[in-house]
TORKEMAR-224017 format. One line per 10 residues: number of its first residue (from 1); their letters; for each residue y, x, z of N, C-alpha, C. Coordinates in steps of 0.02 Angstrom, whole numbers, plus 50000, padded with zeros to 5 digits. Example, Ala and Ser with C-alpha at 12.3 -4.5 7.8 and 13.67 -1.06 7.14 Angstrom:
<pts>
1> as> 49716 50660 50390 49775 50615 50390 49835 50660 50390 ~ 49888 50642 50354 49947 50684 50357 50002 50645 50394
</pts>
This chain:
<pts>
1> xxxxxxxxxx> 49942 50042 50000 50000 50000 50000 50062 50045 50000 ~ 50108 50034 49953 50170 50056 49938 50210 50043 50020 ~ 50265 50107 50051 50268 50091 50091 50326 50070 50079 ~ 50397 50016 50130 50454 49988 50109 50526 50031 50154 ~ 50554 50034 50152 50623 50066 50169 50640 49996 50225 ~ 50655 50018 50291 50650 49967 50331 50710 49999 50396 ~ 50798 49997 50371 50818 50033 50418 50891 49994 50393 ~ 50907 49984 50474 50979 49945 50498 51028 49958 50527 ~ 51073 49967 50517 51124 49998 50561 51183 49950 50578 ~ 51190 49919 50628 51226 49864 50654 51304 49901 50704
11> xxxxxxxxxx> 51349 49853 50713 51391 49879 50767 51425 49816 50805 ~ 51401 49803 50860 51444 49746 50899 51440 49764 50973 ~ 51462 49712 50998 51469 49714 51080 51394 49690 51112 ~ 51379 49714 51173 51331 49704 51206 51331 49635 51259 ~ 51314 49593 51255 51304 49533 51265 51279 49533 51366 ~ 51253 49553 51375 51243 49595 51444 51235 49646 51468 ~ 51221 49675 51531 51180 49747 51552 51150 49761 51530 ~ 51127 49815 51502 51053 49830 51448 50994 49810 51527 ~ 50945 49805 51506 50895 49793 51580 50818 49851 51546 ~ 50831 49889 51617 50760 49968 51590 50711 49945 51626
21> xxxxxxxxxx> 50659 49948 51606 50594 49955 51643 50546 49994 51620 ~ 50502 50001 51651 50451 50032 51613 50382 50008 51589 ~ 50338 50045 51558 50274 50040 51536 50216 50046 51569 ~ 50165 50014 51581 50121 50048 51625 50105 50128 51634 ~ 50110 50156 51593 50101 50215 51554 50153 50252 51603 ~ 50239 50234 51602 50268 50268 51620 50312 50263 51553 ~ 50303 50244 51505 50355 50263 51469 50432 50209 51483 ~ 50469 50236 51485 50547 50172 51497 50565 50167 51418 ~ 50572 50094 51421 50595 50045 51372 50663 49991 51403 ~ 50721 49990 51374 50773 49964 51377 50775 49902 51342
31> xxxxxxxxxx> 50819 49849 51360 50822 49791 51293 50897 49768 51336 ~ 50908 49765 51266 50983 49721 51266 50987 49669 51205 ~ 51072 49657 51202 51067 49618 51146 51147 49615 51131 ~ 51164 49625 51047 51227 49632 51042 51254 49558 51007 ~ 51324 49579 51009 51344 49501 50963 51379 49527 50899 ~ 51346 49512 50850 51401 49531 50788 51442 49477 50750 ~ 51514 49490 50766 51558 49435 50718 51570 49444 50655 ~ 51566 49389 50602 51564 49397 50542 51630 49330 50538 ~ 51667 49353 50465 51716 49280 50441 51663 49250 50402 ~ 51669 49209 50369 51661 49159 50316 51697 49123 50292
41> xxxxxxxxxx> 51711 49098 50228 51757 49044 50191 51710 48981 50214 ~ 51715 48907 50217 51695 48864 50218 51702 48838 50162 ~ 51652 48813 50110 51649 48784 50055 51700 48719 50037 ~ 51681 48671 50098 51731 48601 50111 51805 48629 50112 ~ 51833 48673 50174 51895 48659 50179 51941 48728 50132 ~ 51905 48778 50110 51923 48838 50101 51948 48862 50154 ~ 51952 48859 50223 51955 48894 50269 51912 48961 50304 ~ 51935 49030 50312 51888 49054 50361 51882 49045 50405 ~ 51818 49048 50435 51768 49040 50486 51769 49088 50538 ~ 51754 49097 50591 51727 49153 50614 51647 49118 50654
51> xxxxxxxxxx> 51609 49167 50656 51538 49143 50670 51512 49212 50705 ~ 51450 49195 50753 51442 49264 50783 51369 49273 50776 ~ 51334 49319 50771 51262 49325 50775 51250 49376 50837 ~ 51180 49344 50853 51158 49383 50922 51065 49413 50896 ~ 51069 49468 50904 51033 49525 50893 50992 49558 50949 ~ 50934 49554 50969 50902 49597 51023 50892 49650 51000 ~ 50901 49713 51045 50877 49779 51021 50840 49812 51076 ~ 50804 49855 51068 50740 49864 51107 50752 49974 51099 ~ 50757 50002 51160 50755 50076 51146 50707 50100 51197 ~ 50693 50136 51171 50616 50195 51189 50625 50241 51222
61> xxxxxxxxxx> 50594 50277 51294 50588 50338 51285 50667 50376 51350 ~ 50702 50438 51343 50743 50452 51349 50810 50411 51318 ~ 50800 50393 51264 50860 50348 51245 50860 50284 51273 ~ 50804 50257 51293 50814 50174 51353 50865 50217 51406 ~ 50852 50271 51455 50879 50299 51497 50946 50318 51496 ~ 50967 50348 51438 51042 50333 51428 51073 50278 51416 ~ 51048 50223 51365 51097 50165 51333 51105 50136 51426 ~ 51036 50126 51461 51031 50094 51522 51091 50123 51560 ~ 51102 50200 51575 51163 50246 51602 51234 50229 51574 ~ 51236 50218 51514 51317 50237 51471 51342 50163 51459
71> xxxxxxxxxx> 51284 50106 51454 51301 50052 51420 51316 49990 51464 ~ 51365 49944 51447 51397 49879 51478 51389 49851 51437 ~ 51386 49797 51486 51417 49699 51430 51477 49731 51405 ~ 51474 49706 51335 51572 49700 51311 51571 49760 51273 ~ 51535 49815 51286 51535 49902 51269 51522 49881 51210 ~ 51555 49912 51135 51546 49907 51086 51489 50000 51081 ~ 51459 49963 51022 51412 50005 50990 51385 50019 50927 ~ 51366 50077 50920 51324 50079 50830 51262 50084 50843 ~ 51216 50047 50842 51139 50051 50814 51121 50052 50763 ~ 51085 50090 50747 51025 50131 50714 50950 50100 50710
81> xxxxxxxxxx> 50922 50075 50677 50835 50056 50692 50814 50051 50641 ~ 50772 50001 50682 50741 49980 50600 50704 49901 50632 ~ 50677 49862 50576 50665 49798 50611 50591 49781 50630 ~ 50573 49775 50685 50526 49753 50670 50499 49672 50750 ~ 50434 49656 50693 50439 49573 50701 50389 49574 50769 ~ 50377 49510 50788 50332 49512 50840 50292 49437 50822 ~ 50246 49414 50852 50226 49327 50883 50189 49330 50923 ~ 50187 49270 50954 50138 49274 51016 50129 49199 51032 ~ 50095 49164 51059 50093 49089 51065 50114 49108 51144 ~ 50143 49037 51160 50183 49008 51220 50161 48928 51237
91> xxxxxxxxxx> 50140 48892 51270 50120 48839 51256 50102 48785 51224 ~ 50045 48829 51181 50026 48800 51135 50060 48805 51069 ~ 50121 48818 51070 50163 48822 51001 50155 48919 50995 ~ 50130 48920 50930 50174 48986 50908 50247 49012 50890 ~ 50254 49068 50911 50338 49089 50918 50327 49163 50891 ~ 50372 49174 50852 50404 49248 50845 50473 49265 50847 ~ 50489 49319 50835 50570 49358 50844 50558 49390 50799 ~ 50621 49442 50780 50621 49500 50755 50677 49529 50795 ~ 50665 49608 50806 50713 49626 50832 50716 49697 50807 ~ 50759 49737 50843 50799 49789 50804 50756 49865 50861
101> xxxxxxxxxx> 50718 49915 50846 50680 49965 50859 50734 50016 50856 ~ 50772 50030 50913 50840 50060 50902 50833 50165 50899 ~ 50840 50189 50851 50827 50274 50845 50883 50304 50850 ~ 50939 50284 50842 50997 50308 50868 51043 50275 50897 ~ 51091 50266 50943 51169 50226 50973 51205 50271 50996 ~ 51279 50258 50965 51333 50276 50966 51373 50235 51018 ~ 51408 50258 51070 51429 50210 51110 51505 50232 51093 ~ 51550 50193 51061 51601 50183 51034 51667 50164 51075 ~ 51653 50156 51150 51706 50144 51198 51733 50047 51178 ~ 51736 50034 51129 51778 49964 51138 51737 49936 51176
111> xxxxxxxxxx> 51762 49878 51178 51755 49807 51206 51778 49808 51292 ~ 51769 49747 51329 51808 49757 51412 51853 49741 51403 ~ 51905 49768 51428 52001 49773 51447 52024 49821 51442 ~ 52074 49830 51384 52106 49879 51373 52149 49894 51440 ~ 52214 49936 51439 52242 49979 51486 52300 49920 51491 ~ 52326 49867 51420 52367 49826 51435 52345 49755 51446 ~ 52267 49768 51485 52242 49694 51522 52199 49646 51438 ~ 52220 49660 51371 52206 49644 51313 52117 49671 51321 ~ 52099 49621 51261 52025 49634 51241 52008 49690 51201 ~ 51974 49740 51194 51970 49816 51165 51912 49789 51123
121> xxxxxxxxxx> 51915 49855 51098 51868 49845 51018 51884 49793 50962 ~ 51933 49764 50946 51937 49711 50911 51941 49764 50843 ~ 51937 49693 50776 51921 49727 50717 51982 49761 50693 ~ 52057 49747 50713 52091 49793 50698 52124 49840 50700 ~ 52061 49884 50747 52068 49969 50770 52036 49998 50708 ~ 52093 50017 50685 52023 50081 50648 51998 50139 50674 ~ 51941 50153 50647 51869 50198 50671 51887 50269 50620 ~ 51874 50301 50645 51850 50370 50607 51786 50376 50597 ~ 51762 50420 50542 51692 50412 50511 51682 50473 50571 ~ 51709 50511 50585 51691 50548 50640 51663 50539 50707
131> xxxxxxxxxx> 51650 50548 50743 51624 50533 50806 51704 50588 50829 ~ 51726 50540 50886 51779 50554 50938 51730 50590 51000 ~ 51785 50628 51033 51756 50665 51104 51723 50599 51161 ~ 51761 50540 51149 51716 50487 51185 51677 50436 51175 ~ 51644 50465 51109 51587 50449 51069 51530 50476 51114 ~ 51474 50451 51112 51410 50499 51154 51337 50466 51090 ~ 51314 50522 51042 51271 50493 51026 51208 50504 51044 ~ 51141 50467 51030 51096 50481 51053 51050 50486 51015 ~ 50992 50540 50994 50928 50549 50941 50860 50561 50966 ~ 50859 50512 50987 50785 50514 51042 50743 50482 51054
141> xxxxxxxxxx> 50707 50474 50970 50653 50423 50966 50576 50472 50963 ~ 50530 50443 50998 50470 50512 50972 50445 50467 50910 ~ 50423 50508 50873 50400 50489 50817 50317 50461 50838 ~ 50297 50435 50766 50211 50412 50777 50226 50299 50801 ~ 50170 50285 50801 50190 50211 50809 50185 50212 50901 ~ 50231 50153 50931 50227 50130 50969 50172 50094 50999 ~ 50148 50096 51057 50081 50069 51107 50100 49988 51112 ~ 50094 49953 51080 50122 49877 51118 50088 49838 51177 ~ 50035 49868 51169 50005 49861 51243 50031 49872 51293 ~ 50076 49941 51290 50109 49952 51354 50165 49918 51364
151> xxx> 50208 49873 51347 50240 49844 51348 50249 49788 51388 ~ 50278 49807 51431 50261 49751 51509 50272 49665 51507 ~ 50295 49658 51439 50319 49590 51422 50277 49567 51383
</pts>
């Protein structure tokens, strides 16, 4: 089987505390979840929209241990992953997700309260393609597939 190119790179605010635990194993796994705002035109009124999407992301390893250390609700961020799906039955009904297998985050400082009490990170800061001194990134995925067994959830 031909293999597929399977890699995402998102940037929004974190929706809560990231929450760490671990694996039976010992390995620490993090999960959070960001919100990304998008506009839209509305077909009916020609008006834009604004609409938000909410994203779980899941990190491995030494990098659960930092996002868990560096990261807040509100903390804007760049993730890195790639996607992958899950299901599992729940009472009787089957359910799946997909969520985001995070290999790198950039913690970007917005979101919270700025210094003049205002909301930080909004879309009209511009970014440098650079990473700033209060940028912190992180590359700390081990390679090979993941145990889902160990996975305490």
């Amino acid at each position: 089987m031909a293999r597929s190119f399977n890699q995402v790179t998102l940037m929004g605010n974190l929706t809560r505390d990231p929450e760490l635990r671990s694996t039976p194993g010992g390995q620490s796994v993090c999960s959070f979840s960001l919100a990304l705002n998008r506009s839209y035109k509305d077909n009916s009124s020609g008006e834009w929209k604004e609409a938000t999407d909410f994203v779980d992301v899941t990190a491995w390893a030494g990098l659960a241990e930092r996002v868990a250390q560096y990261c807040q609700k509100g903390k804007q961020v760049l993730v890195s992953g790639r996607l992958q799906s899950s299901s599992w039955e729940q009472d009787g009904a089957k359910r799946s997700k997909v969520e985001v297998v995070a290999n790198d985050v950039t913690f970007l400082g917005g979101g919270g309260q700025s210094e003049d009490g205002g909301a930080g990170g909004g879309a009209s800061q511009a970014r440098s393609s650079k990473p700033t001194d209060e940028d912190v990134v992180i590359n700390d995925v081990p390679d090979g597939e993941i145990d889902l067994s160990e996975i305490p959830f």
